[in-house]
C-alpha positions as CSV (number, residue, x, y, z in Angstrom):
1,X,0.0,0.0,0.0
2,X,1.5,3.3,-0.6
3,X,2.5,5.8,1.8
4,X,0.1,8.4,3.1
5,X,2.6,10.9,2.0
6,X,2.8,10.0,-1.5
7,X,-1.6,9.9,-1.4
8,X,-1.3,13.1,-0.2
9,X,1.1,14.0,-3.2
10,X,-0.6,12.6,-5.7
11,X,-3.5,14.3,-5.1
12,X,-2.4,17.6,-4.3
13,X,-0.7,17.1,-7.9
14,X,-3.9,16.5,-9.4
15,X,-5.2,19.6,-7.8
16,X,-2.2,21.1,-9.5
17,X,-2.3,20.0,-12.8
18,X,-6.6,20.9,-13.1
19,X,-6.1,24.8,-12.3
20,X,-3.1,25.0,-14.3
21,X,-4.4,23.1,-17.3
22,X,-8.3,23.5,-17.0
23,X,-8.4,26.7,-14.7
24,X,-11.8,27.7,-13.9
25,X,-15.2,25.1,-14.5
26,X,-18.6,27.5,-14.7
27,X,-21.4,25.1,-15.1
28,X,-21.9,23.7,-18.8
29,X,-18.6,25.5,-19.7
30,X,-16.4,23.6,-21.8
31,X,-13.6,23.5,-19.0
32,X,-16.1,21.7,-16.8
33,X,-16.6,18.7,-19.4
34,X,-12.7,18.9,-19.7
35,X,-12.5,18.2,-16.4
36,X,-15.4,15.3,-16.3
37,X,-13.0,14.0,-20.0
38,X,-10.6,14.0,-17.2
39,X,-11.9,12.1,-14.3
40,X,-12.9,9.5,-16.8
41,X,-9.5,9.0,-18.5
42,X,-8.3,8.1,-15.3
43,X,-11.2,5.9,-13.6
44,X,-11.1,4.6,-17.4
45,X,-7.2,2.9,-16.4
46,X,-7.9,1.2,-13.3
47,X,-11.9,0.3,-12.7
48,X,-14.3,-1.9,-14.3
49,X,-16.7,0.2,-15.5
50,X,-16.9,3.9,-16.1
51,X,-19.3,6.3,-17.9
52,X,-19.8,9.7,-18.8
53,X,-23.7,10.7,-18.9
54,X,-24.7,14.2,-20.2
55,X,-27.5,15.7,-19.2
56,X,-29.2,18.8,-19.9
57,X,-30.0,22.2,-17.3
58,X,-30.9,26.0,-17.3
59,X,-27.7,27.2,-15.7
60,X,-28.9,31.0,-15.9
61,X,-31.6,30.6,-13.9
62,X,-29.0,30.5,-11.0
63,X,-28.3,34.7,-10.8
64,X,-31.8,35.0,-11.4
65,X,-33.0,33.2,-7.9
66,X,-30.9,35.8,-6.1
67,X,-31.8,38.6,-8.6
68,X,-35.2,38.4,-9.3
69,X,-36.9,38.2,-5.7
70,X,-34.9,41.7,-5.3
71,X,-36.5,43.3,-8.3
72,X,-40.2,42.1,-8.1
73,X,-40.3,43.2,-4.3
74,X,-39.0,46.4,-5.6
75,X,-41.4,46.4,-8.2
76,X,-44.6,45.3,-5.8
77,X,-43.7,48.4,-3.1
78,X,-44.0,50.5,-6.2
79,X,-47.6,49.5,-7.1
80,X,-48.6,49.1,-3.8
81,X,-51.3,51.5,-3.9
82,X,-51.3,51.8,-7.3
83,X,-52.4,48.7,-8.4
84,X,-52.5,46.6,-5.5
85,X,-53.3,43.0,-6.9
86,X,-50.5,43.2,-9.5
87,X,-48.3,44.1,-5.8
88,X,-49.9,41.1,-4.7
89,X,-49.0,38.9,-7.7
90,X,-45.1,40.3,-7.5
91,X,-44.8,39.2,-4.2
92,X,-46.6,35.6,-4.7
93,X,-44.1,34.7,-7.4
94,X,-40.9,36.4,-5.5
95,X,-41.8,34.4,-2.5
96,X,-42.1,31.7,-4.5
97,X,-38.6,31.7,-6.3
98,X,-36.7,32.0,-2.8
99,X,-38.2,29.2,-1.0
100,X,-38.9,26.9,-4.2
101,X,-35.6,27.6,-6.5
102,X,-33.0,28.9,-4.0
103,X,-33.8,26.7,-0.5
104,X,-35.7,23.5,-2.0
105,X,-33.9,23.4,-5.5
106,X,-36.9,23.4,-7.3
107,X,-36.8,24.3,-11.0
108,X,-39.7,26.6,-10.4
109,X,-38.1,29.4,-13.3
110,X,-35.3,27.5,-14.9
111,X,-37.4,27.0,-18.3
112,X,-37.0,30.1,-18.8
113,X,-33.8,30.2,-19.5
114,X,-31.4,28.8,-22.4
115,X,-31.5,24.8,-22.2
116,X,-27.2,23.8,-22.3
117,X,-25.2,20.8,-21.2
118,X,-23.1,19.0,-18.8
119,X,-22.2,15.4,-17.5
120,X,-21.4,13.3,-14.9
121,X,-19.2,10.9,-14.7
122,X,-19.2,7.8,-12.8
123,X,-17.2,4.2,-12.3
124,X,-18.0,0.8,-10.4
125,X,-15.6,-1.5,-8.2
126,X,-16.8,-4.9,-8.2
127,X,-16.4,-6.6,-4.6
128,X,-14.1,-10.1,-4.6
129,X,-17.6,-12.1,-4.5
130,X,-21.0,-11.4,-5.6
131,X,-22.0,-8.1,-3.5
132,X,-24.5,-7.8,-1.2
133,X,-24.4,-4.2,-0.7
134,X,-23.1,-0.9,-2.1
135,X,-21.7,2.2,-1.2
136,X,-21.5,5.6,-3.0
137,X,-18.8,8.5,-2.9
138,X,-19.3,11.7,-4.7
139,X,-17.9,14.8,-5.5
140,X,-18.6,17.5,-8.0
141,X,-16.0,19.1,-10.7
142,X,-18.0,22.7,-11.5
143,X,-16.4,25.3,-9.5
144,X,-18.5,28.7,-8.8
145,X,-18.1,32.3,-9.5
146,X,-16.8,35.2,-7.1
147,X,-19.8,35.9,-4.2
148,X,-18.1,39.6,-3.9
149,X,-20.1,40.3,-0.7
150,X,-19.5,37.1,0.7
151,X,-15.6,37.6,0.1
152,X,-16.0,41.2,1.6
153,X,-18.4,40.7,5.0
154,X,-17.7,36.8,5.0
155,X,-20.8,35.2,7.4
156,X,-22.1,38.1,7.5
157,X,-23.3,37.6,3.9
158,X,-26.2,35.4,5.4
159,X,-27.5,38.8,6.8
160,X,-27.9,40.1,3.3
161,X,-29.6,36.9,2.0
162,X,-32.2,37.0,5.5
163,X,-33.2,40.9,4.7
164,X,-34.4,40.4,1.2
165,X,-36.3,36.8,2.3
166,X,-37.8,38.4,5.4
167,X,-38.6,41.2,3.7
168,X,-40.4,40.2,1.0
169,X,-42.7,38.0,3.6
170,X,-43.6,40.7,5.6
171,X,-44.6,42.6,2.2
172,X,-46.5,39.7,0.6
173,X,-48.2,39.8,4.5
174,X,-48.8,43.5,3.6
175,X,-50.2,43.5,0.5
176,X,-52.4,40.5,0.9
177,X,-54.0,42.5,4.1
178,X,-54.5,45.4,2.2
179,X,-56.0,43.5,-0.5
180,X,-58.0,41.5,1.7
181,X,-59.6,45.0,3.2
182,X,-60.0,46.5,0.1
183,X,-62.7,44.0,-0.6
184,X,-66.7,44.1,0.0
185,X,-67.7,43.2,3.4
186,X,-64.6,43.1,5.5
187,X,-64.5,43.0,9.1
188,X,-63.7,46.3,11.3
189,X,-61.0,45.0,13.4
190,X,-59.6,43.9,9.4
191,X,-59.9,47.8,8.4
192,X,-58.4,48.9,11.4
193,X,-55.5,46.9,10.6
194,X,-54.3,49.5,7.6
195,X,-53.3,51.9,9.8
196,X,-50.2,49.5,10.2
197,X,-49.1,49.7,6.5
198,X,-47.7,53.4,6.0
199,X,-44.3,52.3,9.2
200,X,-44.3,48.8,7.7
201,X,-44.1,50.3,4.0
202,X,-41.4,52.9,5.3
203,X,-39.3,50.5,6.9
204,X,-39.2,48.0,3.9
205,X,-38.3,51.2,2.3
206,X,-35.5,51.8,3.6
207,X,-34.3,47.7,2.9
208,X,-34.2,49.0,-0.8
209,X,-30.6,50.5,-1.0
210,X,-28.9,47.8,0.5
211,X,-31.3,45.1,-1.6
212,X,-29.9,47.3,-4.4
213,X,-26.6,46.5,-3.1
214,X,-27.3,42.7,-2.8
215,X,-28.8,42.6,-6.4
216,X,-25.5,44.4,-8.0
217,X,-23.0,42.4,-5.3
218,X,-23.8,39.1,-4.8
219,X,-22.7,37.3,-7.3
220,X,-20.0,38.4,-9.7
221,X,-19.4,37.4,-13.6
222,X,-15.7,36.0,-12.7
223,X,-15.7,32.1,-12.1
224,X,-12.7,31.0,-9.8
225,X,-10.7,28.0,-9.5
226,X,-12.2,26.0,-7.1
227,X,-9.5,24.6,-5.8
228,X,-10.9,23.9,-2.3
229,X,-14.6,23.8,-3.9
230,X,-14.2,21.1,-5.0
231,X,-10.7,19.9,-6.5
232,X,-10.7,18.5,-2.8
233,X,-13.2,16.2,-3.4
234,X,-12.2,15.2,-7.0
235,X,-9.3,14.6,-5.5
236,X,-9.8,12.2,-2.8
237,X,-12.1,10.4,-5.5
238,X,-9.2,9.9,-8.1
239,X,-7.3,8.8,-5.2
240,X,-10.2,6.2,-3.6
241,X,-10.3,4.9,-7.4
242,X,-6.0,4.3,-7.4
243,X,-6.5,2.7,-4.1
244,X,-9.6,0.7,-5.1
245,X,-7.9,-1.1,-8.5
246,X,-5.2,-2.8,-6.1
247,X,-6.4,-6.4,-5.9
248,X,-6.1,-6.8,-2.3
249,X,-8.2,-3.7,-1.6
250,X,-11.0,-4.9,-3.3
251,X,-13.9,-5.2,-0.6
252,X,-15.5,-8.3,0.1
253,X,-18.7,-8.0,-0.8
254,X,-19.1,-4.0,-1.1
255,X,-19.2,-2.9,-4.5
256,X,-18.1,0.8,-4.4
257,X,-18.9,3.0,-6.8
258,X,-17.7,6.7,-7.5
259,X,-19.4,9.8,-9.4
260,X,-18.3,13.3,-10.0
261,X,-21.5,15.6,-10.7
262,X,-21.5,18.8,-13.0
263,X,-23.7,21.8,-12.3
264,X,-23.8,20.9,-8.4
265,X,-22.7,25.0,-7.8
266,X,-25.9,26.1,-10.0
267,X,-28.6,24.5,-7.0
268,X,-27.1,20.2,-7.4
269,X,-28.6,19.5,-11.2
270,X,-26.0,17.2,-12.0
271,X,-26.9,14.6,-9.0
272,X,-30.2,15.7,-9.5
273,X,-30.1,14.4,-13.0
274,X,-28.4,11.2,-11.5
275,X,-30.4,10.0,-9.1
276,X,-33.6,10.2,-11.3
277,X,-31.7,8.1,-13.7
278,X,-30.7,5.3,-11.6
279,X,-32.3,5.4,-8.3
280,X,-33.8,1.8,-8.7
281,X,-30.0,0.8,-9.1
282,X,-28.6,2.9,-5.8
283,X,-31.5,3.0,-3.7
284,X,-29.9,0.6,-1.1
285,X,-26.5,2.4,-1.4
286,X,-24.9,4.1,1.4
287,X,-23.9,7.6,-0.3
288,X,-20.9,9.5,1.1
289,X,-20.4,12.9,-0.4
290,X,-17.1,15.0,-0.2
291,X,-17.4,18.6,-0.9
292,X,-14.6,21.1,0.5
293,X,-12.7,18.1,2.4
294,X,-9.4,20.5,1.6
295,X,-9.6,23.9,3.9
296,X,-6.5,24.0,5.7
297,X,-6.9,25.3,9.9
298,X,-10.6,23.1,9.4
299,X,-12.2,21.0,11.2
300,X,-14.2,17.9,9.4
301,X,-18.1,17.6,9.5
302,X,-20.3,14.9,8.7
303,X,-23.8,17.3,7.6
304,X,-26.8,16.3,9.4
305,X,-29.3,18.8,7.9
306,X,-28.5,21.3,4.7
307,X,-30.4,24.2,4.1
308,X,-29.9,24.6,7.9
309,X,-33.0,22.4,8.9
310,X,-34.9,22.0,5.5
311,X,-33.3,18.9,4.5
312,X,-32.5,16.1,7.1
313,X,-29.9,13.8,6.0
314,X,-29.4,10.2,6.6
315,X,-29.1,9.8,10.5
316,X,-27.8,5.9,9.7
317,X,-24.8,7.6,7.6
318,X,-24.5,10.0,10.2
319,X,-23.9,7.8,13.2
320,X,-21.9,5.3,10.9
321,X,-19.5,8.0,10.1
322,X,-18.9,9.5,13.5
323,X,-18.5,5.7,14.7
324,X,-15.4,5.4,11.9
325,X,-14.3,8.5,13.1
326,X,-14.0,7.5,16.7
327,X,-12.2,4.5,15.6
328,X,-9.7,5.8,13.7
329,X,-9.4,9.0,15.9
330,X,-9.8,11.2,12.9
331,X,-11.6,14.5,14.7
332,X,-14.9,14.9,13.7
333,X,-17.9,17.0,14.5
334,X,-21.9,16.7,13.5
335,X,-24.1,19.4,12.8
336,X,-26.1,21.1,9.8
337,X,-24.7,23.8,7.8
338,X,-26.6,26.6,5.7
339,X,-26.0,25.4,2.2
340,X,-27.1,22.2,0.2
341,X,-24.4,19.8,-1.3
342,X,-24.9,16.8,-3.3
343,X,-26.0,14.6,-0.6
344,X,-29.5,16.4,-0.8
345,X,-30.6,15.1,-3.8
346,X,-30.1,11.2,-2.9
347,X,-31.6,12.2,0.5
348,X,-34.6,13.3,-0.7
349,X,-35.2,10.5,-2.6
350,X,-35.1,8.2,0.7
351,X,-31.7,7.1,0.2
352,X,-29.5,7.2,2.9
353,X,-26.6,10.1,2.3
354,X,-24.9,12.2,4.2
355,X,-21.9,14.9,3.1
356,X,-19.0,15.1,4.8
357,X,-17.4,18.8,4.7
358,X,-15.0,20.8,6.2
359,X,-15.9,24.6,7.2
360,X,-14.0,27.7,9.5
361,X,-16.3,29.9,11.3
């Protein structure tokens, strides 16, 4: 078996070699399929089987999640007494987009947007006798674009994110009570409930510069390296794959496989696409997903809950992880974090997945 050293070498040399060579990986950019051409070549040499799968996705509809909400609540306090149910409507569909598209990762908008491509790529280990179970490790090879104000006020940038989701509640709140006392018939204590709206409407008001600086400042048009996010990941996969193709590392009866999803940066298409594909074929897998193993003064986390506490992960994973941990005193803590990773889309799907992630304060 080869030194932990030389592991380590080889894959910060892959790292190496895939900024110097490929640089930056946008979402269906041709650098990301070099990248997934890549991975393949290499799982290509030492497994048994290995694919590459495109698939298809709406990357633009990414900015527009973070960008629209901003403009349509601008837009509804404009025509909030002007023409209230068009307010109403603005407010429905920006409400909409944040907790639909941006926290549950549902395409709610992306058809709106230019249809392109990107792939996955996967490979298979066969066990040394008929398997009896399977486990799955992932990682993703898009890398993301400058988030200017999250480089600038670092977790502070959830602050930003909060005022324009909390805001836009307490406006839809607004302008449905407004619409709702407008009609025939309403209640008194219900009309005596307007006097609230002109220090509610002044306050939101007053969210619109800095929304205005959110809109122009939260994501940039310059895509970075990703070397951390997630070159770490790819990484440690190319490595598992080495490791895996040595005879007397083959598992018993564990047949391991490993993917490397596109478009996971743009809300997790890629594994999206994946698991619809062939869930029937990795519904009883255990699915391990690395993202950001690589930030140096870090601590590792095995991810109970993403999205904060939208979307539970596999508490099976979860426990089996910490229990490998323990054992091989690798330190390790448990909690959720506010993002989504890969792991969510085989989670949702019943199958049991956790991520495992490490993150500074």
């Amino acid at each position: 078996m080869e030194s932990r050293a030389k592991i380590i070498e080889g894959m910060r040399s892959h790292i190496e070699t895939i900024c110097e060579r490929i640089g930056p990986r946008p979402p269906c950019s041709e650098q990301e399929r070099n990248l997934g051409e890549y991975i393949q070549a290499r799982w290509k040499k030492v497994s048994d089987q290995t694919f590459l799968e495109e698939f298809t996705c709406h990357p633009d509809a990414y900015p527009a999640t973070f960008r629209w909400p901003i403009a349509l609540f601008i837009l509804s306090l404009c025509l909030y007494h002007l023409l209230p149910l068009l307010s109403l409507l603005c407010s429905i569909v920006s409400v909409l987009i944040l907790v639909l598209n941006m926290m549950l990762n549902v395409e709610l908008i992306d058809r709106m947007f230019p249809e392109k491509k990107s792939c996955n790529v996967f490979t298979r280990f066969d066990p040394q006798a008929p398997p009896d179970r399977a486990v799955l490790i992932s990682c993703h090879h898009d890398s993301h674009v400058a988030f200017p104000i999250l480089n600038r006020f670092g977790a502070k940038y959830s602050l930003f994110m909060a005022m324009v989701f909390f805001s836009n509640i307490i406006l839809l709140l607004l302008v449905l009570l407004s619409v709702l006392v407008s009609a025939a018939d309403c209640e008194p204590w219900l009309r005596g409930c307007r006097k609230v709206d002109i220090p509610v409407l002044l306050l939101l008001t007053a969210t619109v510069p800095f929304q205005l600086y959110t809109f122009l400042r939260v994501l940039s048009e310059k895509p970075v390296l990703g070397a951390n996010d997630n070159l770490t990941g790819v990484a440690v996969c190319l490595a598992l794959a080495d490791s895996l193709s040595v005879p007397g590392n083959r598992l018993k009866r564990t047949a391991v496989f490993l993917a490397s999803f596109g478009c996971e940066e743009i809300g997790i298409r890629g594994s999206k696409r994946f698991v619809k594909k062939h869930r029937e074929k990795i519904r009883d897998a255990y699915v391990l997903n690395l993202d950001m193993v690589g930030g140096k003064g870090t601590t590792l986390q095995v991810v109970t809950k993403e999205e904060k506490v939208l979307i539970p992960l596999s508490k099976k994973m979860v426990d089996l992880v910490q229990r490998v941990a323990l054992e091989e005193k690798i330190p390790l803590k448990a909690g959720p974090i506010i993002a989504f990773t890969d792991a969510m889309a085989f989670a949702r799907k019943g199958i049991e997945a956790t991520c495992l992630i490490a993150l500074d304060d």
